[in-house]
N, C-alpha and C positions, 0 to 999 in steps of 0.2 A: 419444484418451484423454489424459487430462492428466501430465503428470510430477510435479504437487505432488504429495508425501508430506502423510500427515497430522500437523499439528503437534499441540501440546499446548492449546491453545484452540481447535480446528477450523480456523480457517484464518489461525493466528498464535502465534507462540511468542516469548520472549526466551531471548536470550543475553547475560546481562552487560546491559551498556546499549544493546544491538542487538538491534530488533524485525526479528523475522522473517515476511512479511506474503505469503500465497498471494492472488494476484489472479486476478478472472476478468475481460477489460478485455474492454470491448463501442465500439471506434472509431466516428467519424462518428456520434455520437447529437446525440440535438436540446440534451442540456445535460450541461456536464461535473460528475458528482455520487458521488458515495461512496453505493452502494447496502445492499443486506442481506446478509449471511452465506449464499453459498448454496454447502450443502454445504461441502468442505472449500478454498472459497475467497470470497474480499470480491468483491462485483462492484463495479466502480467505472467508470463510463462516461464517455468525451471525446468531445467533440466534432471534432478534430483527424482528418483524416485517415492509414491505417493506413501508406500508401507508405512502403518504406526506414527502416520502424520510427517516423516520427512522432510515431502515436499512443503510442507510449510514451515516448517524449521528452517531447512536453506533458503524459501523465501523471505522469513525476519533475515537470517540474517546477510542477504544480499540487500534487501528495501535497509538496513539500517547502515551500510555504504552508501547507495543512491541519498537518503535524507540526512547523512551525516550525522548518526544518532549511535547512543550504543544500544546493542543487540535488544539490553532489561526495557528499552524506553520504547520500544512497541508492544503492544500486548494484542493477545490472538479475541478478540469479543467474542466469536462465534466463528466457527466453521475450520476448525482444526483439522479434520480427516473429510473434511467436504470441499468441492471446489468452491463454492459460496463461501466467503468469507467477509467479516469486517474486523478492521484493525484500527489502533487509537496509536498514532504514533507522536508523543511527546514530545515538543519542544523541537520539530525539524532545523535544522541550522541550511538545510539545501532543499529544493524541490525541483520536479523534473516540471519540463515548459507546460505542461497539461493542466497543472495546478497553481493557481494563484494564492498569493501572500493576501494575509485580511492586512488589510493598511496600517490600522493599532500595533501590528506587531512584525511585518515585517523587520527581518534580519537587515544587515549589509551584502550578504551572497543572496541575488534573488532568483537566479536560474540555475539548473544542472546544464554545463559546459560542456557536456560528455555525451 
């Protein structure tokens, strides 16, 4: 069973200019990708293997391209060597179309293009 709580978007909340982001990581897949909302988390899959946490190492630091952040500016909350994860990522300058900007702080970039 998983440890995420539920946020206030399903599987994402703000606080201030820190996104709070419930992942469901699926390591070793055939491409590392940002999937759908499922339930009360993102699934977002790597390629990388899971050993001694990896897979979530290459996931910071691929999610810290996608939200245009560097690598320090997300931090791992829970679920480093488990597919359940929550992550607090700082100050995003980009977000993929799935997640909305709180309107107080919306940037000038308001969508991932890509």
């Amino acid at each position: 069973m998983s440890q995420c709580r539920r946020l206030k978007h399903e599987f994402y909340e703000w606080n201030e200019t820190t996104l709070i982001l419930n992942v469901l990581g699926t390591p070793a897949a055939k491409k590392t990708a940002i999937g759908k909302p499922l339930a009360h988390q993102l699934k977002i899959s790597v390629t990388a293997s899971p050993t001694n946490g990896g897979a979530t190492d290459f996931m910071v630091a691929y999610l810290a391209k996608v939200f245009k952040v560097r690598i320090k500016d997300i931090d791992v909350v829970f679920g480093r060597t488990s597919i359940h994860k929550q992550l607090k990522i700082h100050q995003p300058q980009q977000l993929p179309p799935m997640i909305e900007w709180p309107e107080k702080n919306a940037p000038q970039v308001r969508s991932n293009t890509h």
